[in-house]
N, C-alpha and C positions, 0 to 999 in steps of 0.2 A: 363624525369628523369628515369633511373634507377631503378631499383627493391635494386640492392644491393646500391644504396644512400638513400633508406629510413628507417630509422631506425622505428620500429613498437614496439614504447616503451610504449604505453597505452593499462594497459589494461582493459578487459572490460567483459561483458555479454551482449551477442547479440540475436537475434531470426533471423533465416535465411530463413523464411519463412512462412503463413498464419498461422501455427500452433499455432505462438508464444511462441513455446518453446524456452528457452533460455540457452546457455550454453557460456564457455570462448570464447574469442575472442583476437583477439591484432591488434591494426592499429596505425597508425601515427596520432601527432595534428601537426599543423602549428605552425611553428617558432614565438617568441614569438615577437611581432612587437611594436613601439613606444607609443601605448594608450593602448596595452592589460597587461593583470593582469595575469599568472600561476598559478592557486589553486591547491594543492594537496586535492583530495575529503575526507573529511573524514565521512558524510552520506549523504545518501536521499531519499528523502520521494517517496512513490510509488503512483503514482495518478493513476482516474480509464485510464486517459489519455495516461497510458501505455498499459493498455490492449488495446485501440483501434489499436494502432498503430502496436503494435506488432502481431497483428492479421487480420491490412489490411481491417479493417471494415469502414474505410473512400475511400478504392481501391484507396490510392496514397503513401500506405506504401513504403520506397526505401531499398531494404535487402540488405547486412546486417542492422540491425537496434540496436543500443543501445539507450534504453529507460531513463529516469531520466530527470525532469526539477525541483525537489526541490532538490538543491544542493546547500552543506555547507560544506566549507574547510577551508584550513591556506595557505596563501601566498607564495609561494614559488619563485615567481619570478615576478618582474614588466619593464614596458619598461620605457626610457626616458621621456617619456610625466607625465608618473604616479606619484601622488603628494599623494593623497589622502589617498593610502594604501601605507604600507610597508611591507616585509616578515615578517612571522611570525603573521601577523594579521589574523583576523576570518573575511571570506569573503561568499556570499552567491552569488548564481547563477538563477535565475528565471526559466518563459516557455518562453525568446523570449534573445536574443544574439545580433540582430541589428535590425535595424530600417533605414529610411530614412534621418532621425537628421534633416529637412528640413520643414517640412508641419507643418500647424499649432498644431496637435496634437504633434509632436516631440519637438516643442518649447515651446509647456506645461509641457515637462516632462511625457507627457501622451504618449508614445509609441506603449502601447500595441495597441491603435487606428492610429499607426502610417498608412499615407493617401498612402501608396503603399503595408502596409502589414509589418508588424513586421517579422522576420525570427524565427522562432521557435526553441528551444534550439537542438532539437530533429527533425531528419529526415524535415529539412529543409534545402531550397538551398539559402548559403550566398552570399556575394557579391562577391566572387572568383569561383563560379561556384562548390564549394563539396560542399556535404551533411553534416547537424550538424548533430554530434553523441553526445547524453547527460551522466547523471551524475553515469552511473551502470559503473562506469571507475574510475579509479585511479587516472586521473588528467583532468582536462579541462581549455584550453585558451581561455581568454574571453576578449573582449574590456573594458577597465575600465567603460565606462556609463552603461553597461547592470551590474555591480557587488557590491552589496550594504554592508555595514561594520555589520557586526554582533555585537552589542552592548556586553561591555567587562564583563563577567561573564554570559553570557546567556547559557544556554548550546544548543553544536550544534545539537545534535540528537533533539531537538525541536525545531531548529532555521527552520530544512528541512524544513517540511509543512507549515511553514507561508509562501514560498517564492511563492503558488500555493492558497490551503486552505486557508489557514489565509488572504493573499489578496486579492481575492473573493468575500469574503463575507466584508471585512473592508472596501473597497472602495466603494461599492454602500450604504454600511449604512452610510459613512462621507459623500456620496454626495448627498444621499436623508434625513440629517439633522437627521439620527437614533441613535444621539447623546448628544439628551436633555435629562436632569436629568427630572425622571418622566412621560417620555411617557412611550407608551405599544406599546411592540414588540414580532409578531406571529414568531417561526424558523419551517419551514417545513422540518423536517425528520431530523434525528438526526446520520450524520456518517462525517465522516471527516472535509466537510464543517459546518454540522448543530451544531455540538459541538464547532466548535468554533464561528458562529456568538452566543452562546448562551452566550461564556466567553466574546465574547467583547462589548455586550449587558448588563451584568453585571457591568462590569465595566464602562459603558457608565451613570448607575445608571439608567437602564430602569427597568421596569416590564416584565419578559420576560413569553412566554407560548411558551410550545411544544409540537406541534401536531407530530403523530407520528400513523403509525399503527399497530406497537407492541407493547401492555401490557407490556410486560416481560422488558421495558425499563425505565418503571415507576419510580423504585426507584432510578436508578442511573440517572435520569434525574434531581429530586427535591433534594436528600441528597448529590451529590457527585457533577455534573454542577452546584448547587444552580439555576435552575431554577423554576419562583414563582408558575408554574401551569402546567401539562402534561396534556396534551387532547389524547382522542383516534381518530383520524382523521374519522374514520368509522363508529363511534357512531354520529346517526344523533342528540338525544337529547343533547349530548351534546354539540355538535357545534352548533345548534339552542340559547342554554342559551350564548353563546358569543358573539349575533348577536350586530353589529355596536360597538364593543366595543376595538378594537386595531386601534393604530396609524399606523402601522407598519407591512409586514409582510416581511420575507426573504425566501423564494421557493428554496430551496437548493436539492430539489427532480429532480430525471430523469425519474423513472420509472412513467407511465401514471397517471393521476388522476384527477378529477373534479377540477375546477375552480371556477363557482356559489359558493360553500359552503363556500369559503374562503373569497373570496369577500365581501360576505355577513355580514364578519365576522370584515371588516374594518370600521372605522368610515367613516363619511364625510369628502373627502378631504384624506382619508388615499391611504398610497402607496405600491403598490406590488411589490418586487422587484425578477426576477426570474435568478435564475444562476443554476439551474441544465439545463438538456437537455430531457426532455420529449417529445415522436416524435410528438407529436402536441399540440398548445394550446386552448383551443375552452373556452369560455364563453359568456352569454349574452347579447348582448350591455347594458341594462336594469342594468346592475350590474355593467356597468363602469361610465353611464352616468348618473341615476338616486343618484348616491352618489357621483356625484364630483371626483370618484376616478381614481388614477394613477396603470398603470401598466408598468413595466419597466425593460429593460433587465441588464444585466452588464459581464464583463469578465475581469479577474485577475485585473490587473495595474498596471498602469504606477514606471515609478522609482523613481517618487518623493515620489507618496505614499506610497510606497513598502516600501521605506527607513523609512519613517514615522510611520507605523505601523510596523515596525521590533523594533524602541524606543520606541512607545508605549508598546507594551507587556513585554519589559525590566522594562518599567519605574512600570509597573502596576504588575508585576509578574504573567504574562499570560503566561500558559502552555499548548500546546497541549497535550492532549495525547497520546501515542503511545507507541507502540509493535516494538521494535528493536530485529531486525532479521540478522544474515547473509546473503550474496550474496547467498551461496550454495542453501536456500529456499526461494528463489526469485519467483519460478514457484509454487512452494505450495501455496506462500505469493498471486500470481494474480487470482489462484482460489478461495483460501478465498475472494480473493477481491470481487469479480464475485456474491459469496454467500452472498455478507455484512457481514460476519465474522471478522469481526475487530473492536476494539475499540482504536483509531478510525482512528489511521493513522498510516501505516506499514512504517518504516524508515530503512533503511539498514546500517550497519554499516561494510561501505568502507574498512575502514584504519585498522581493523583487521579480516577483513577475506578476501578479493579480493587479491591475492598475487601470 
């Protein structure tokens, strides 16, 4: 094909190399086919997931690179097959765009474990041989399965981070039963993720405690997340007075840190459930086997649940919180990121300022 038969009608912000600086960009999407859906973007959320990529910290970044997989927009166009949505409806976009629709996890609706590899929204190779480019763009063509309906009056600038954050942490606490009224549930670290397993913990009618190893997060942890108790993670005496005493914990930390002290901290039979990326995990046997206890990993999910936790926070009036930013401080927005300088999840707002 031709240079002058492609029209390069999207646009975008891209990093063109390990820098991950990012600046305009314009390229073509593919024509819109019989199951895909046309969303015009109108936000999304910045996970730290952008920074790796844009910065080639996994060495399989492909440049140019457009970042964004919490993506929320309005329909602008469907193909024949599409029942589900219609233009003008509120649509949202994940971190994965296909799958193998085949293996038993695709037949669960559980994809993101899809048994060949999910394709990822973002600098992944679909089933046409290009590269996905995600949601720092104006528009993006999506197959109907990967694109879930945004419940009617939600708003979008918080619809972004549930499509990443919010299910995350949702689906390992519905599938390790973090869901009974009256348990106790530990959230480890308190930033994009950890803020919201705290809201859907609340709402779940747990006990929730947050450990954390900044003071300075204290009161907006108990008066403003209504979580029942902040610990200091570093204070030994205090983690000692918790001992065996949570049903529950969620590890929503990357950065290094002990495992013994949390452990400890579980009852008999309780379960760890770990979704940051800390470059190692090391504890006891003594502290998994002598309490019965579970350790457990988890990553985003599937479209069933996706779907399901996007009505539940509708139904329940769960709100992330976040700091909506133009595209223009998008590179400012990945530094703070970097620093944990945000509360608690940076969203960009597409539709008035990417132009």
């Amino acid at each position: 094909m031709s240079s002058e038969s492609v029209k390069e009608d999207c646009l975008a912000w891209a990093a063109r190399d390990p820098s991950g600086v990012l600046s305009p960009y314009k390229f073509s999407r593919r024509s819109i086919r019989e199951d895909d859906i046309s969303l015009r973007i109108t936000h999304c959320g910045v996970c730290y997931a952008d920074v790796v990529w844009t910065r080639n910290k996994h060495h399989d970044s492909k440049y140019p690179l457009v970042p964004g997989h919490e993506i929320v927009g309005i329909v602008q166009e469907v193909g024949p097959n599409v029942s589900h949505v219609k233009p003008g409806d509120h649509v949202g976009v994940g971190t994965y765009v296909n799958s193998c629709r085949e293996c038993d996890s695709c037949n669960d609706r559980d994809e993101v474990s899809c048994a060949k590899g999910s394709v990822f929204t973002f600098n992944g190779v679909d089933s046409d041989g290009t590269i996905t480019k995600g949601g720092y763009s104006s528009y993006i063509v999506v197959h109907q399965r990967y694109c879930y309906r945004i419940p009617d009056g939600y708003p979008l600038e918080c619809a972004a981070p549930l499509l990443c954050a919010g299910v995350t942490v949702y689906n390992p606490m519905i599938r390790h039963k973090m869901n009974e009224p009256g348990k106790s549930l530990g959230v480890i670290g308190l930033g994009g993720l950890g803020h919201m397993a705290v809201k859907f913990g609340k709402a779940f009618g747990l006990n929730v405690t947050i450990f954390s190893t900044s003071e300075s997060k204290k009161e907006e942890a108990l008066s403003v997340l209504g979580a029942d108790r902040f610990v200091v993670s570093s204070d030994g005496e205090q983690m000692k007075a918790l001992s065996k005493s949570l049903d529950f914990i969620i590890d929503t930390a990357s950065g290094d840190h002990p495992f013994d002290p949390y452990m400890s901290i579980l009852k008999t039979g309780g379960v760890l459930v770990l979704v940051g990326f800390p470059s190692e995990v090391k504890f006891s046997p003594a502290s998994l086997i002598l309490g019965t206890r579970t350790v457990a990993g988890s990553v985003t999910g599937g479209t069933r649940v996706t779907q399901e936790m996007l009505e539940f926070c509708a139904e329940h009036k769960i709100y992330p919180k976040t700091e909506v930013i133009p595209i223009q401080y998008v590179n400012e927005a990945l530094e703070r990121l970097i620093k944990r300088d945000v509360k608690y999840r940076f969203v960009i707002d597409i539709a008035n300022s990417l132009k």
